[in-house]
PDB file of the backbone (N, CA, C, O) and the ligand in Angstrom, with CONECT records:
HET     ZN  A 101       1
ATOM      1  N   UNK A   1     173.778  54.737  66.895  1.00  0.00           N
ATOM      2  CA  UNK A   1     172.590  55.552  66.625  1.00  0.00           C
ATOM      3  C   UNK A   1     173.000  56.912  66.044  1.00  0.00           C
ATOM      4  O   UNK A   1     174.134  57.358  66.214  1.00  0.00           O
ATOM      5  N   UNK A   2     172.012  57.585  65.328  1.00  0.00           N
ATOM      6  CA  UNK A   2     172.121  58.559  64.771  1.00  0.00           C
ATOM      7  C   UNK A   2     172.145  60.003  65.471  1.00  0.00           C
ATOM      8  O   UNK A   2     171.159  60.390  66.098  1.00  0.00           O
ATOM      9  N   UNK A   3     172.699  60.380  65.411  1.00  0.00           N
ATOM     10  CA  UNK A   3     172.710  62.172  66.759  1.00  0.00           C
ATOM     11  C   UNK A   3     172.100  62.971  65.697  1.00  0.00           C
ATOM     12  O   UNK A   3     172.202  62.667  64.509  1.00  0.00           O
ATOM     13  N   UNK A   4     171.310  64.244  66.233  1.00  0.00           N
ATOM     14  CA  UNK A   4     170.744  65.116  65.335  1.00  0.00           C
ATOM     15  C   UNK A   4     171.643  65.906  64.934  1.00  0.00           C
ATOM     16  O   UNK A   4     171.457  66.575  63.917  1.00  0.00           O
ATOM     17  N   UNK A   5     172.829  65.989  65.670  1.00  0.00           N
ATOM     18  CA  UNK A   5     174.247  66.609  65.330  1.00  0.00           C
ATOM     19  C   UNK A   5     174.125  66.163  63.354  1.00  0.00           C
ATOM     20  O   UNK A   5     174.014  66.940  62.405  1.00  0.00           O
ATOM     21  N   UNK A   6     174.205  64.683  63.368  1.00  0.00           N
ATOM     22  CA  UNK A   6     174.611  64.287  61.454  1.00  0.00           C
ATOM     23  C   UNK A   6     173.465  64.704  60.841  1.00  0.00           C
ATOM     24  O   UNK A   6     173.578  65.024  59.658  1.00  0.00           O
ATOM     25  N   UNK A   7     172.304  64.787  61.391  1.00  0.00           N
ATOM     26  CA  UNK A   7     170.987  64.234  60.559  1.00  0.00           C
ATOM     27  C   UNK A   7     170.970  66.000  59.901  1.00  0.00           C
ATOM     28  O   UNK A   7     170.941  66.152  58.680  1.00  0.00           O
ATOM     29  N   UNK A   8     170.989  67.120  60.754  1.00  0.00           N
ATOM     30  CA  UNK A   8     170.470  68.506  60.506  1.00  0.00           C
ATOM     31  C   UNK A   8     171.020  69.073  59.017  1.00  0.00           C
ATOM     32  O   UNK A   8     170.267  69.501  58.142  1.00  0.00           O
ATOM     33  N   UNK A   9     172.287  68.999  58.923  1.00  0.00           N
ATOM     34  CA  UNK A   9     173.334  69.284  57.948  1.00  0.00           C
ATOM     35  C   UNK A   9     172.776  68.442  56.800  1.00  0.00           C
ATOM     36  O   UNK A   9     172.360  68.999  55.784  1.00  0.00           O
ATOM     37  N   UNK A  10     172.755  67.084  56.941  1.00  0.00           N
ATOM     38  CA  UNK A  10     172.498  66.427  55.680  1.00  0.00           C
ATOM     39  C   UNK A  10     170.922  66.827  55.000  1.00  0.00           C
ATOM     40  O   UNK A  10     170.674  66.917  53.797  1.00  0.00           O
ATOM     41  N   UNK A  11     170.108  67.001  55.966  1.00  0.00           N
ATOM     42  CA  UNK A  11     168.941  67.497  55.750  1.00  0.00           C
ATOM     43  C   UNK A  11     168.777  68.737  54.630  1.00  0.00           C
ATOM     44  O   UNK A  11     168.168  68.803  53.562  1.00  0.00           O
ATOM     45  N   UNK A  12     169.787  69.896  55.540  1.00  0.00           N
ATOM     46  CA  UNK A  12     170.260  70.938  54.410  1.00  0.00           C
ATOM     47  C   UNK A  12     170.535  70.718  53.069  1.00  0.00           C
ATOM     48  O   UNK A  12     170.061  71.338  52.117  1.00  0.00           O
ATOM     49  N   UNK A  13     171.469  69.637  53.043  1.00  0.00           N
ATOM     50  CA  UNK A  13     172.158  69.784  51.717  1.00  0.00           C
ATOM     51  C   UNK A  13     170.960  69.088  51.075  1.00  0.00           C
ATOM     52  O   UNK A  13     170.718  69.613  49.988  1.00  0.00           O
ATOM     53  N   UNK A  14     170.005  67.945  51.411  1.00  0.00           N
ATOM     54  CA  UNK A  14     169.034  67.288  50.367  1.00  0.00           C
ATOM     55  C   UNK A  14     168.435  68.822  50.355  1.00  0.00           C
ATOM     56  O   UNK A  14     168.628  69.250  49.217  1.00  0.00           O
ATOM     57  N   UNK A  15     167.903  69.640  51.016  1.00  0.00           N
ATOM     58  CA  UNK A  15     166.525  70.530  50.391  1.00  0.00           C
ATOM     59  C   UNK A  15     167.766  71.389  49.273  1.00  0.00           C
ATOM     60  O   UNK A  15     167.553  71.478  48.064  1.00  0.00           O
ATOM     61  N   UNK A  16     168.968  71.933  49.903  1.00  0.00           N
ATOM     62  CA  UNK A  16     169.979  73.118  49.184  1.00  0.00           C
ATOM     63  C   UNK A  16     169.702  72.141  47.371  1.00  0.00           C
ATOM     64  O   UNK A  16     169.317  72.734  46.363  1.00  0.00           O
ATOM     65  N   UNK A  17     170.026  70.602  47.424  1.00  0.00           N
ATOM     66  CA  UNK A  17     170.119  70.048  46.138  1.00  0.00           C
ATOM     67  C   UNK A  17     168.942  70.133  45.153  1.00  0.00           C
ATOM     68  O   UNK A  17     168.810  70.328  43.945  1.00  0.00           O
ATOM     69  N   UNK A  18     167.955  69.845  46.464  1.00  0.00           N
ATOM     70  CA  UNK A  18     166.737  69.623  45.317  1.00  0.00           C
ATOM     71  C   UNK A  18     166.007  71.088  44.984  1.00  0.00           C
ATOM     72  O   UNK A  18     165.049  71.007  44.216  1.00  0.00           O
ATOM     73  N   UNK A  19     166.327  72.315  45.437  1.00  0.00           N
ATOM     74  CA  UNK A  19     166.207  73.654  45.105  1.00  0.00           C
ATOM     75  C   UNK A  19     166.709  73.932  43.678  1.00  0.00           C
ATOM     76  O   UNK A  19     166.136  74.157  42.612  1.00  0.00           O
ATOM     77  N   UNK A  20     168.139  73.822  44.102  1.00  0.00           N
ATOM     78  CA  UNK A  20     169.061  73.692  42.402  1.00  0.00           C
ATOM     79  C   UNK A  20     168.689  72.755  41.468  1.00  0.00           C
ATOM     80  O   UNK A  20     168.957  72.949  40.283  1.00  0.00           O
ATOM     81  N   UNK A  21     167.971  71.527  41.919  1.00  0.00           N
ATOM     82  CA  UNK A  21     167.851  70.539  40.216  1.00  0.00           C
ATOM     83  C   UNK A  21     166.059  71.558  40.097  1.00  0.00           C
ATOM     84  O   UNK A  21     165.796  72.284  39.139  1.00  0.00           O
ATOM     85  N   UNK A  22     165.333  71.386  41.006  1.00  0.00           N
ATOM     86  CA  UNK A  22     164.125  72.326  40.258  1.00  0.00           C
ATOM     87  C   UNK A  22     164.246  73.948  39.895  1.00  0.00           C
ATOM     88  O   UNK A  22     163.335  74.593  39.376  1.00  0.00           O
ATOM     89  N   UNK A  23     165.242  74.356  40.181  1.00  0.00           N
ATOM     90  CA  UNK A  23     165.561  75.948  39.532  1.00  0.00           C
ATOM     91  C   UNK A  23     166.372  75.394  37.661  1.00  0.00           C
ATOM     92  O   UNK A  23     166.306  75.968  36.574  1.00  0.00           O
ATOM     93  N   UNK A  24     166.971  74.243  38.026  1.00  0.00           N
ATOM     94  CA  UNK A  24     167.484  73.801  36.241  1.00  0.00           C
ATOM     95  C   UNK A  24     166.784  73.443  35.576  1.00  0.00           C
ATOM     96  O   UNK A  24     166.990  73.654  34.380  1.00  0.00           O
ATOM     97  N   UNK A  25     165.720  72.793  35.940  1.00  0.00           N
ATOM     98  CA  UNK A  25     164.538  72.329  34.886  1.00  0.00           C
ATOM     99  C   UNK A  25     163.347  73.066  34.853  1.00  0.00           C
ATOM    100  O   UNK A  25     162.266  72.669  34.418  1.00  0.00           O
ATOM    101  N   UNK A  26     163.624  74.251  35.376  1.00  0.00           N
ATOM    102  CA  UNK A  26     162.581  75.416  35.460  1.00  0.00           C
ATOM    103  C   UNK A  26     161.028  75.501  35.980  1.00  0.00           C
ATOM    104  O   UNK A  26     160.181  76.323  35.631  1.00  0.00           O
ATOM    105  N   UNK A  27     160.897  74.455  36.884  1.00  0.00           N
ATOM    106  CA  UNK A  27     160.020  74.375  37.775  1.00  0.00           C
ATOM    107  C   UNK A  27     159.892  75.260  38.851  1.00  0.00           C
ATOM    108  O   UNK A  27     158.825  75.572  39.380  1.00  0.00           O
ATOM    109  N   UNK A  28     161.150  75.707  39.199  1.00  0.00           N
ATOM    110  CA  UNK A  28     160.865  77.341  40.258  1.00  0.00           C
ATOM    111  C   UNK A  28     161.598  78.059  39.574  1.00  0.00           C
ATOM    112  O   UNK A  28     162.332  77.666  38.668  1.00  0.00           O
ATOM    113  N   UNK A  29     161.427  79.420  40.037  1.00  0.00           N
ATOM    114  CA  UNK A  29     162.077  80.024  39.183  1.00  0.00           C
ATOM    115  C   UNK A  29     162.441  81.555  40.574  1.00  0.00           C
ATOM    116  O   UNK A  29     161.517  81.977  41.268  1.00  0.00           O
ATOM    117  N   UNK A  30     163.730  82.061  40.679  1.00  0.00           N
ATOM    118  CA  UNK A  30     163.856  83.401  41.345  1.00  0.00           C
ATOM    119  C   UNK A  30     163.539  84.535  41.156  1.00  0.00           C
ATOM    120  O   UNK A  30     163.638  85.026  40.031  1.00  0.00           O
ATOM    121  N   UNK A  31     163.196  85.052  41.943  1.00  0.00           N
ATOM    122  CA  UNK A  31     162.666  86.769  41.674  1.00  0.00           C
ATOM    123  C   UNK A  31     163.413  87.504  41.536  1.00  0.00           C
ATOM    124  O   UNK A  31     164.136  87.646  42.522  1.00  0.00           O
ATOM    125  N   UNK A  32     163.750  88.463  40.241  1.00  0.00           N
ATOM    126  CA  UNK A  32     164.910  89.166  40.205  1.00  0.00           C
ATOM    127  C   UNK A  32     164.983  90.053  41.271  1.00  0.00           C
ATOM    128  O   UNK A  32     165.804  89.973  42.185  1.00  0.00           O
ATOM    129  N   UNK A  33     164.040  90.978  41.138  1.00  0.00           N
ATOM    130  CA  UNK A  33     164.419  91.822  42.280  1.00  0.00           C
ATOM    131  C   UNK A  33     163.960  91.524  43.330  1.00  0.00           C
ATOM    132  O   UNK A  33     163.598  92.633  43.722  1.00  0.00           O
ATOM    133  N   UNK A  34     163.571  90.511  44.466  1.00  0.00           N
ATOM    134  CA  UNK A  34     163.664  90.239  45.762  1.00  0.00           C
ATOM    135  C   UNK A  34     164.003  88.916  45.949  1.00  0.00           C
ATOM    136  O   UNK A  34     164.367  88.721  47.109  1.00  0.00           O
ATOM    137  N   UNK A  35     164.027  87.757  45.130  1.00  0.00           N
ATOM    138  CA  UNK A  35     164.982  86.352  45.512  1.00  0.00           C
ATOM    139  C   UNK A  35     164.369  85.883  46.138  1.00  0.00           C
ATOM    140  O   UNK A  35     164.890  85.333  47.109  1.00  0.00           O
ATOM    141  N   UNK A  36     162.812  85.808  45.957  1.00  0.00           N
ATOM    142  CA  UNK A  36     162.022  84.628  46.213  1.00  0.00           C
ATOM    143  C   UNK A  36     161.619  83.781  45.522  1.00  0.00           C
ATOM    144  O   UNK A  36     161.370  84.065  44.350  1.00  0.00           O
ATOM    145  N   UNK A  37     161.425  82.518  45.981  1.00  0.00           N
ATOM    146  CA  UNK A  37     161.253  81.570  44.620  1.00  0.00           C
ATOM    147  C   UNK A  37     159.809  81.217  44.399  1.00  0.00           C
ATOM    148  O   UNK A  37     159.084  80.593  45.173  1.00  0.00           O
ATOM    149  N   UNK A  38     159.574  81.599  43.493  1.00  0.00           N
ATOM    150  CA  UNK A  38     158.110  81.209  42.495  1.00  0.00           C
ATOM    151  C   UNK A  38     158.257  79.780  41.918  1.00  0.00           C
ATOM    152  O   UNK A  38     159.155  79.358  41.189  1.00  0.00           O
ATOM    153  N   UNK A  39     156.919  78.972  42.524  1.00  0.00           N
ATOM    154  CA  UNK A  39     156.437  77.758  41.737  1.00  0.00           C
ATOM    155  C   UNK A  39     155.746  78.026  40.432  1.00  0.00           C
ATOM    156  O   UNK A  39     154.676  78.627  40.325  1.00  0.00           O
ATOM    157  N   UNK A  40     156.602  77.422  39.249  1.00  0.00           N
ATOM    158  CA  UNK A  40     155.587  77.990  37.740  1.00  0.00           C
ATOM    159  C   UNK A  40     155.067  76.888  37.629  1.00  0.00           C
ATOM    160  O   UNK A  40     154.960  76.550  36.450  1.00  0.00           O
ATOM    161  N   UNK A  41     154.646  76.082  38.439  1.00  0.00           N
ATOM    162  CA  UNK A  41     153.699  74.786  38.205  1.00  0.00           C
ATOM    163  C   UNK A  41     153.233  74.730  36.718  1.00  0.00           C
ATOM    164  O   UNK A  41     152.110  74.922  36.250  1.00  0.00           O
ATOM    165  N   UNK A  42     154.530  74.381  36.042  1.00  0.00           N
ATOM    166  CA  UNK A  42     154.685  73.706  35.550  1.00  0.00           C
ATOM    167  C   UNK A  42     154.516  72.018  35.616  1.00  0.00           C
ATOM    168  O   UNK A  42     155.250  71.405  36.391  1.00  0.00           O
ATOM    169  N   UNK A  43     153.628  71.353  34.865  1.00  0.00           N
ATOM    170  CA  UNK A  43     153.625  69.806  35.237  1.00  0.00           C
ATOM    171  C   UNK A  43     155.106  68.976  34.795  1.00  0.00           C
ATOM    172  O   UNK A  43     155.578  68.114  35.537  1.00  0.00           O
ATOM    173  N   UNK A  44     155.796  69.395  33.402  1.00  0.00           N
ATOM    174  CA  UNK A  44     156.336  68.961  32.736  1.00  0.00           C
ATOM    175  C   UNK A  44     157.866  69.072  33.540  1.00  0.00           C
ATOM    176  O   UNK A  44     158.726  68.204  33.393  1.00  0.00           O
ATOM    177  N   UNK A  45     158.029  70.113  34.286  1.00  0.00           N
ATOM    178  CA  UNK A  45     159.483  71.089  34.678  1.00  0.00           C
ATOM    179  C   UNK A  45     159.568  70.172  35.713  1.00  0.00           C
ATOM    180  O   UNK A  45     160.533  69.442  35.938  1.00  0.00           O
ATOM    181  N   UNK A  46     158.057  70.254  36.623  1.00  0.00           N
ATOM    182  CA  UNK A  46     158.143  68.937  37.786  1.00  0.00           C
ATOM    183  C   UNK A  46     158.092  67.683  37.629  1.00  0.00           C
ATOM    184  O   UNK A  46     158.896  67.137  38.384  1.00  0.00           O
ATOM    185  N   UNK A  47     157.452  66.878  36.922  1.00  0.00           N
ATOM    186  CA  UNK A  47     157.970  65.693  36.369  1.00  0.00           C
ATOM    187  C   UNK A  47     159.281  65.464  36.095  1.00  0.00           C
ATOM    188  O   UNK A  47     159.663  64.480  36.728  1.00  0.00           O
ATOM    189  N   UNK A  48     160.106  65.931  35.447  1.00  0.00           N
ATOM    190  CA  UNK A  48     161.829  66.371  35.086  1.00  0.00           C
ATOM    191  C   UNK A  48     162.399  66.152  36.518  1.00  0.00           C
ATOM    192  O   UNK A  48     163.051  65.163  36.853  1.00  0.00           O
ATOM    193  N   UNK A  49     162.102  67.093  37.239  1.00  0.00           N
ATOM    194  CA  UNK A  49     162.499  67.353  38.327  1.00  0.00           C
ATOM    195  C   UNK A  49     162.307  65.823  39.521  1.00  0.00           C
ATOM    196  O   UNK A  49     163.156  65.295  40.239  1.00  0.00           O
ATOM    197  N   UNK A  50     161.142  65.551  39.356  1.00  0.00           N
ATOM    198  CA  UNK A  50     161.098  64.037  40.113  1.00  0.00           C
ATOM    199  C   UNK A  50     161.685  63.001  39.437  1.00  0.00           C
ATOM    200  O   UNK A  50     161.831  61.985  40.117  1.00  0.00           O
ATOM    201  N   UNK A  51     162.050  62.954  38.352  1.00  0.00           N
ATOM    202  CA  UNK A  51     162.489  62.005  37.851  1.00  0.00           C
ATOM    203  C   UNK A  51     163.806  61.730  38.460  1.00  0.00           C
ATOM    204  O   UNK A  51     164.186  60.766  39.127  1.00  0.00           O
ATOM    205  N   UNK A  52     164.323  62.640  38.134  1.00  0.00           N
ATOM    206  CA  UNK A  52     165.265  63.480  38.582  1.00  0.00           C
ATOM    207  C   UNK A  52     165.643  62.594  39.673  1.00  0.00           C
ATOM    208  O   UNK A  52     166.292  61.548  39.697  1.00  0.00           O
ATOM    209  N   UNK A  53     165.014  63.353  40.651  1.00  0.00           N
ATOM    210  CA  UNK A  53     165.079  62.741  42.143  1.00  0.00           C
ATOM    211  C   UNK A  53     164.794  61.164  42.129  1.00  0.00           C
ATOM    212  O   UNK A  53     165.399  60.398  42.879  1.00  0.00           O
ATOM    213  N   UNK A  54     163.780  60.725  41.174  1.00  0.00           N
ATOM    214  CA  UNK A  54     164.025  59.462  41.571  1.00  0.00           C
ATOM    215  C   UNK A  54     165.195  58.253  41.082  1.00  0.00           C
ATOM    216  O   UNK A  54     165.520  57.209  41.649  1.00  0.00           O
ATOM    217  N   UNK A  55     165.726  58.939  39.633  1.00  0.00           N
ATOM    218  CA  UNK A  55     166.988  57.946  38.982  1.00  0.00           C
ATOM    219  C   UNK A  55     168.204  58.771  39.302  1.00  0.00           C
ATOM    220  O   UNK A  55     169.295  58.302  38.980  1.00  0.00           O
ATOM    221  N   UNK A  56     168.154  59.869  39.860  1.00  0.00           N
ATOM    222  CA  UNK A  56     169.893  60.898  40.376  1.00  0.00           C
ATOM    223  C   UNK A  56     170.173  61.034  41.938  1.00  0.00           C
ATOM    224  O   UNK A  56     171.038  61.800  42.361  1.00  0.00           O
ATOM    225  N   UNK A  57     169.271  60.126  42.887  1.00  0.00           N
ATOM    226  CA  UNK A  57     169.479  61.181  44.611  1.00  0.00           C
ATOM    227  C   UNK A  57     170.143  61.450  44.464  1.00  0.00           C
ATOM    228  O   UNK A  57     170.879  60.828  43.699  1.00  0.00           O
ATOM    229  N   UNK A  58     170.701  63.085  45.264  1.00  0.00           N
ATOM    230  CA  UNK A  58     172.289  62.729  46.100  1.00  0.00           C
ATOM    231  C   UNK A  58     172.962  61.678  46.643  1.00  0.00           C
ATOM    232  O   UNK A  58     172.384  60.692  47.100  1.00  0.00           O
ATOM    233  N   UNK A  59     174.204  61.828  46.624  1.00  0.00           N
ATOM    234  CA  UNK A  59     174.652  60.473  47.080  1.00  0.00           C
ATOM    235  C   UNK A  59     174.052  60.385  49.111  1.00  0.00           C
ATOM    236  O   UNK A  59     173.878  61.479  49.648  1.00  0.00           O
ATOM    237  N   UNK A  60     173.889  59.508  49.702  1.00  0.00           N
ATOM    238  CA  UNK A  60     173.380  59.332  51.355  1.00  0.00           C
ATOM    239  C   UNK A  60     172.234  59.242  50.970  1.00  0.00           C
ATOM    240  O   UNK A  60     171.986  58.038  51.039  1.00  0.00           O
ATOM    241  N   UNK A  61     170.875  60.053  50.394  1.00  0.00           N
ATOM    242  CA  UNK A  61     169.542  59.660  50.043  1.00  0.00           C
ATOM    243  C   UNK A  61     169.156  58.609  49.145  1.00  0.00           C
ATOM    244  O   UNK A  61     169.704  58.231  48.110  1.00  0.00           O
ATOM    245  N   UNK A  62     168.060  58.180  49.750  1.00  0.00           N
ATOM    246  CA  UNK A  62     167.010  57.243  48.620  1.00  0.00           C
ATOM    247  C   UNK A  62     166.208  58.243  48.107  1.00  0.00           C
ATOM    248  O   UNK A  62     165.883  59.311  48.627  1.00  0.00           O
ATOM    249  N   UNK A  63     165.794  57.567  46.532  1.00  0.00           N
ATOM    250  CA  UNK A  63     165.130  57.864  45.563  1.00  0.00           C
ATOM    251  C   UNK A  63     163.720  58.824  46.539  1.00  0.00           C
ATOM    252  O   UNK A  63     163.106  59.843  46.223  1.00  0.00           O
ATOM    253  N   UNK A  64     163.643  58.101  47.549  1.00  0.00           N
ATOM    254  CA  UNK A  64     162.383  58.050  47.803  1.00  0.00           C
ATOM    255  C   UNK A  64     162.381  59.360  48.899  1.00  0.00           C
ATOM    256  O   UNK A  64     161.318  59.969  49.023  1.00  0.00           O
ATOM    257  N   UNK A  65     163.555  59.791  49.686  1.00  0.00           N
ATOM    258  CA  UNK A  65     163.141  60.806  50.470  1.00  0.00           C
ATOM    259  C   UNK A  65     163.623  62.042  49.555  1.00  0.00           C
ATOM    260  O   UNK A  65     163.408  63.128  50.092  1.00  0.00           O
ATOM    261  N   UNK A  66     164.199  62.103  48.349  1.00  0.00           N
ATOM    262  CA  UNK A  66     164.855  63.159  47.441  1.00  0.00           C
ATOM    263  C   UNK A  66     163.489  63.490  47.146  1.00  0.00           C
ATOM    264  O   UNK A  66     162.986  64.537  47.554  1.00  0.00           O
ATOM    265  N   UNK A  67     162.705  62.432  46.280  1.00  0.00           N
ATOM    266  CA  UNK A  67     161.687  62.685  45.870  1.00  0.00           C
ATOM    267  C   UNK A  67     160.357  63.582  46.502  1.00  0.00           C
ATOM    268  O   UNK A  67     159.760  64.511  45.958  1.00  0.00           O
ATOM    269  N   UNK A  68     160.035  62.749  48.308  1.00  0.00           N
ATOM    270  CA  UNK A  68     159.416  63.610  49.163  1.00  0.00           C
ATOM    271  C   UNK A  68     159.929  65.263  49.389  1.00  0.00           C
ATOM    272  O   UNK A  68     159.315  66.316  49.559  1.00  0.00           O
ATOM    273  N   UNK A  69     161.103  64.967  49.315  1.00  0.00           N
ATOM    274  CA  UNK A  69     161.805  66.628  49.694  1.00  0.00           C
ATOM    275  C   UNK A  69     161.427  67.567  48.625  1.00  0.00           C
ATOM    276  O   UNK A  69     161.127  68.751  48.778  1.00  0.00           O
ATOM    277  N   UNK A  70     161.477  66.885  47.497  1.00  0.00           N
ATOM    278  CA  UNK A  70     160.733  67.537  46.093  1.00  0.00           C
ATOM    279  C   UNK A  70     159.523  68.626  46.487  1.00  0.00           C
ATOM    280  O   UNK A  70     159.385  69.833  46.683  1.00  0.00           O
ATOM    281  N   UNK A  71     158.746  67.398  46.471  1.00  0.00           N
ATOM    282  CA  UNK A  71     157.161  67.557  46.679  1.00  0.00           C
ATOM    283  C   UNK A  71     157.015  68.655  47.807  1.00  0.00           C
ATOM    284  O   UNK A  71     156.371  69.667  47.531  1.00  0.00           O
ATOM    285  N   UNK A  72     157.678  68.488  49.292  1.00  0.00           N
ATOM    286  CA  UNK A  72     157.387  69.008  49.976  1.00  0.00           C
ATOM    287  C   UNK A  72     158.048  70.761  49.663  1.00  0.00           C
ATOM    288  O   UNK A  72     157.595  71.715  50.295  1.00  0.00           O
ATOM    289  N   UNK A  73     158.957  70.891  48.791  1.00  0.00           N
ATOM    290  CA  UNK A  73     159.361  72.485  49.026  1.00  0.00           C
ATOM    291  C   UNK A  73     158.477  72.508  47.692  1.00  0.00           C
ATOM    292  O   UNK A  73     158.568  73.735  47.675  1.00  0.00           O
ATOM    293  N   UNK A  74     157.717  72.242  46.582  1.00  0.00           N
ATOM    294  CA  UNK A  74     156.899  72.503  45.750  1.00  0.00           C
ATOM    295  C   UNK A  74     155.290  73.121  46.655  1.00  0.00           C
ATOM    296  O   UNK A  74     154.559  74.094  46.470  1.00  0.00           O
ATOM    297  N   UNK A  75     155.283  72.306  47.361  1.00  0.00           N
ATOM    298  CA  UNK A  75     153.754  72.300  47.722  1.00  0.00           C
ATOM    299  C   UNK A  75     154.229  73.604  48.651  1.00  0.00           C
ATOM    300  O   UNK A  75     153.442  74.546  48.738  1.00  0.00           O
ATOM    301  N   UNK A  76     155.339  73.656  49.253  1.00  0.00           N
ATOM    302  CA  UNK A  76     155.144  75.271  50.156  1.00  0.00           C
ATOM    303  C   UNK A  76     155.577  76.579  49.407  1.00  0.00           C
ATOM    304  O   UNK A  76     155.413  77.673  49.947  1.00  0.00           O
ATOM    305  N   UNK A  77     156.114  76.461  48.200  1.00  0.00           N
ATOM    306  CA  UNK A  77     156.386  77.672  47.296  1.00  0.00           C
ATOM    307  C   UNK A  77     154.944  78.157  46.551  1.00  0.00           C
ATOM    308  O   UNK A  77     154.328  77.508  45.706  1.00  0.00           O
ATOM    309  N   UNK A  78     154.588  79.452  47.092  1.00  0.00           N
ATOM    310  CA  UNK A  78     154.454  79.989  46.469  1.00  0.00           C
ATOM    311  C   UNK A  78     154.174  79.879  44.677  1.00  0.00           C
ATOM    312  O   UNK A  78     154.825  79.066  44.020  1.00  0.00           O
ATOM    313  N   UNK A  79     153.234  80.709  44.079  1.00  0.00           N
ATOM    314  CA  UNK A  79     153.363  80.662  42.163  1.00  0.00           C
ATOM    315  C   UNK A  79     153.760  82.429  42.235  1.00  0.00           C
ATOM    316  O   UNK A  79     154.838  82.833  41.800  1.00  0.00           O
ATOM    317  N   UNK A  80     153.229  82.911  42.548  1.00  0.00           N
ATOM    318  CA  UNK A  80     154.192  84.061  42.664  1.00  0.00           C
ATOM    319  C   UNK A  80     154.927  84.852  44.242  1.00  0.00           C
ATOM    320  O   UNK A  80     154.759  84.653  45.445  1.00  0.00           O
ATOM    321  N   UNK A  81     155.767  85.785  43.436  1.00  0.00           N
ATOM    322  CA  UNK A  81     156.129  86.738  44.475  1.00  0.00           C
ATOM    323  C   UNK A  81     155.758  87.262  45.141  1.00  0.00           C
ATOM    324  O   UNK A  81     155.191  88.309  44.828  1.00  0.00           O
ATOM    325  N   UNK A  82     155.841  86.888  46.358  1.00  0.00           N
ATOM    326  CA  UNK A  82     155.288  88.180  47.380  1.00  0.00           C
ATOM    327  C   UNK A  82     155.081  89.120  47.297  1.00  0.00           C
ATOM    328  O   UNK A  82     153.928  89.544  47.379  1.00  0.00           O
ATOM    329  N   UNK A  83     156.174  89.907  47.085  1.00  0.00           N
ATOM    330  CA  UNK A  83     156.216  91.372  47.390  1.00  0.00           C
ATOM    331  C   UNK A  83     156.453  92.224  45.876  1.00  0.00           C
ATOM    332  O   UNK A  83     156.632  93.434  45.742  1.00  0.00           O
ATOM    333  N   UNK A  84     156.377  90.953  44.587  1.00  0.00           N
ATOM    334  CA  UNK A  84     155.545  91.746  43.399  1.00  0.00           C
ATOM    335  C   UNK A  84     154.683  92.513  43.281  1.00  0.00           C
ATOM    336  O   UNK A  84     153.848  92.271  44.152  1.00  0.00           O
ATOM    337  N   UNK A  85     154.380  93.365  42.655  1.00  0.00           N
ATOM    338  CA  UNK A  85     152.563  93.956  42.561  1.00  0.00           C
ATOM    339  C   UNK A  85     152.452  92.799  41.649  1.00  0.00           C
ATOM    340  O   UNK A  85     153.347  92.135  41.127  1.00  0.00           O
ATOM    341  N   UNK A  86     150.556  92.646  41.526  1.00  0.00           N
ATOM    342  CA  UNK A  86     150.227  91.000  40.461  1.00  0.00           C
ATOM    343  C   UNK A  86     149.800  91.988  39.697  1.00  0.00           C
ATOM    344  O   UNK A  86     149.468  93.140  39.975  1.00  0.00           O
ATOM    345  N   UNK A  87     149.860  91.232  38.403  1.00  0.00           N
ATOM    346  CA  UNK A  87     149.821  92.298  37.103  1.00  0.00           C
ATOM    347  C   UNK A  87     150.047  93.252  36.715  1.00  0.00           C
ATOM    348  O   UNK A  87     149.398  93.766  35.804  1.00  0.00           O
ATOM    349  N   UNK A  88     151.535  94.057  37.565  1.00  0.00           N
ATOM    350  CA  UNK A  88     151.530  95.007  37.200  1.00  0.00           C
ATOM    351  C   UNK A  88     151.867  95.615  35.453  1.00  0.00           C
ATOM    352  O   UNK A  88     152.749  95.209  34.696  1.00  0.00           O
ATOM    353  N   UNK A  89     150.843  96.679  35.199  1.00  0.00           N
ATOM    354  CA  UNK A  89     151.046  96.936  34.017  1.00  0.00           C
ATOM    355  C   UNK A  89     151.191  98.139  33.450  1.00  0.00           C
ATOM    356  O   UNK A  89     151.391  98.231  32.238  1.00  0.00           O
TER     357      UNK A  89
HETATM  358 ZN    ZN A 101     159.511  89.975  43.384  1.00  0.00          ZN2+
END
């Protein structure tokens, strides 16, 4: 059986991976000056990005939980920065 000892770590590295393939295809993007990550919901950047996940997992994942892990740090990011002013002009 599986101990939560293996499961926690690997967990990390799927969200750490799928952060970096949607920051390359420019579906999130970092805040220069505070390093939060903005969803540019983009359809096209995220499509890329699932594809992604579904013909590249990391190696230990299926297509299919890379893909959920996707979705799920998309749907909790943010489109902008927090602690931006909005429009500033
Ligand atoms: Zn900011």
């Amino acid at each position: 059986m599986l101990t939560m000892k293996e499961r926690r770590p690997a967990i990390r590295t799927l969200r750490g991976w799928a952060i970096s393939v949607l920051r390359e295809v420019g579906a999130i993007i970092e805040c220069d000056e505070h390093g939060w990550m903005q969803n540019r919901t983009d359809p096209h950047a995220r499509e890329r990005a699932l594809d992604i996940a579904r013909q590249d997992p990391p190696p230990g994942f299926s297509a299919d939980e890379a893909v959920a892990e996707m979705r799920e740090i998309l749907d909790c990011i943010d489109d902008s920065c927090p602690e931006c002013p909005p429009e500033a002009s």
